[in-house]
C-alpha positions, 0 to 999 in steps of 0.5 A: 500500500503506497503511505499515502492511501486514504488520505484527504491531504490540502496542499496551500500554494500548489501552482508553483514552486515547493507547494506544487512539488508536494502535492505530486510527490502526495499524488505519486503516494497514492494521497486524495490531493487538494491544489489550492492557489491563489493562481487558480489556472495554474492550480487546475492545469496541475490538479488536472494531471493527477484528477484531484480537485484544485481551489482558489484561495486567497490565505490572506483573506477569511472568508477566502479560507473558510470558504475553502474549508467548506467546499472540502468539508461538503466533498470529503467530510474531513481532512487529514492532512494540511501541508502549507507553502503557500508565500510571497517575498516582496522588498529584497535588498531594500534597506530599512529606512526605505522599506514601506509599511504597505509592502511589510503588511502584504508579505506579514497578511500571507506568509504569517496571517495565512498559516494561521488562518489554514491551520485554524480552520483545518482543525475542525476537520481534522478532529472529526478523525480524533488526529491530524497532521499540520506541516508549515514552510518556513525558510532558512531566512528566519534564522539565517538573515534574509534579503527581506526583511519582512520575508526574514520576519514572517518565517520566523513568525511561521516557525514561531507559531508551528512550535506553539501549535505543536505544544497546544495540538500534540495533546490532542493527538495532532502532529505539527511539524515546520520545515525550513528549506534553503535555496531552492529553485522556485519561481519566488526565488528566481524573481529574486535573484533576478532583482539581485542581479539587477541591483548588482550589475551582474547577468541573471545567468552568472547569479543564477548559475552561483546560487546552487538552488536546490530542487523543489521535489527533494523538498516535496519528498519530505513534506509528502513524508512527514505526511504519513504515519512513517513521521508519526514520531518526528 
């Protein structure tokens, strides 16, 4: 039996990047996978590979989730799993005493505001299970510095919330787990070094080529991983 089968598994900010690595990596285990982005005909062009249902999200906005969360409970009646990638990186390399407030909300609104808002609302569909398993993505930049200071900022916000979460929920037999991945070759990352490379004066393909960005579907491996009973212990 692949480690996946009869499992109800949401994967937030599956069009791209790390999120869309999971969720094949879940579907490739034999998962029930749902695609949610805010980039909604990406989202269905992926989902539509695999025959898996594909949503339209916006993490940042309530009633976006909740609404989310509803269409799942009326098609599946519960949910395993909630594995979240979903975030934006705005303000590289800006300094401080230039950063704006509005670009500081917008990134603090989906990569913080938005893991609450999935994890809160995939409570109560997980407990109709009596467990759940709840995993986040945060970033090497939360403790390693970042070019952003807000991006810095939410992942630790992210990892920060994933600690308590997994303290309050483990008791109620939840598994919360939080990874941090490094450079890796993601649409959100190539913008950046795009930026980088601008501000430096250098070409795209020399930063590119000196960044050894990692591939999304290792990551993608591990998330699909510790969806499973085999990380009930991690």
């Amino acid at each position: 039996m692949n480690a996946l089968e009869n499992k109800v598994i949401l994967v937030v900010g599956a069009a791209h990047g790390i999120g869309k690595a999971a969720a094949e990596c879940c579907v490739n285990q034999g998962g029930t996978v749902i695609w949610a982005d805010l980039d909604d005909a990406a989202c269905i062009a992926a989902a539509q590979k695999s025959d898996s249902l594909a949503l339209k999200v916006n993490v940042a906005d309530e009633d976006s989730v909740i609404q989310m969360y509803s269409t799942i409970e009326q098609k599946y009646g519960g949910l395993d799993v909630l594995i979240h990638t979903a975030g934006i990186l705005k303000g590289a390399m800006v300094p401080i005493e230039e950063f704006d407030l509005k670009t500081w909300q917008s990134v603090i609104d989906v990569n913080v505001t938005g893991s609450f808002l999935c994890s809160k609302y995939s409570v109560p569909l997980m407990k109709r299970s009596g467990k759940g398993v709840i995993i986040l993505v945060s970033s090497g930049a939360a403790v390693g510095g970042s070019s952003s200071y807000a991006y810095g900022t939410s992942k630790g916000g992210v990892s920060s919330m994933a600690i308590t979460m997994a303290n309050k929920l483990g008791k109620e037999g939840f598994r919360v787990n939080v990874v941090s991945p490094g450079n890796i070759d993601t649409p959100l990352k190539r913008k950046m070094l795009a930026e980088y490379a601008e501000r430096i004066g250098e070409s795209y393909d020399k930063v590119l080529a000196e960044s050894n960005l990692g591939d999304p579907m290792k990551v993608g491996s591990i998330l699909a991983w510790l969806a499973s009973d085999d990380a009930d212990y991690v």
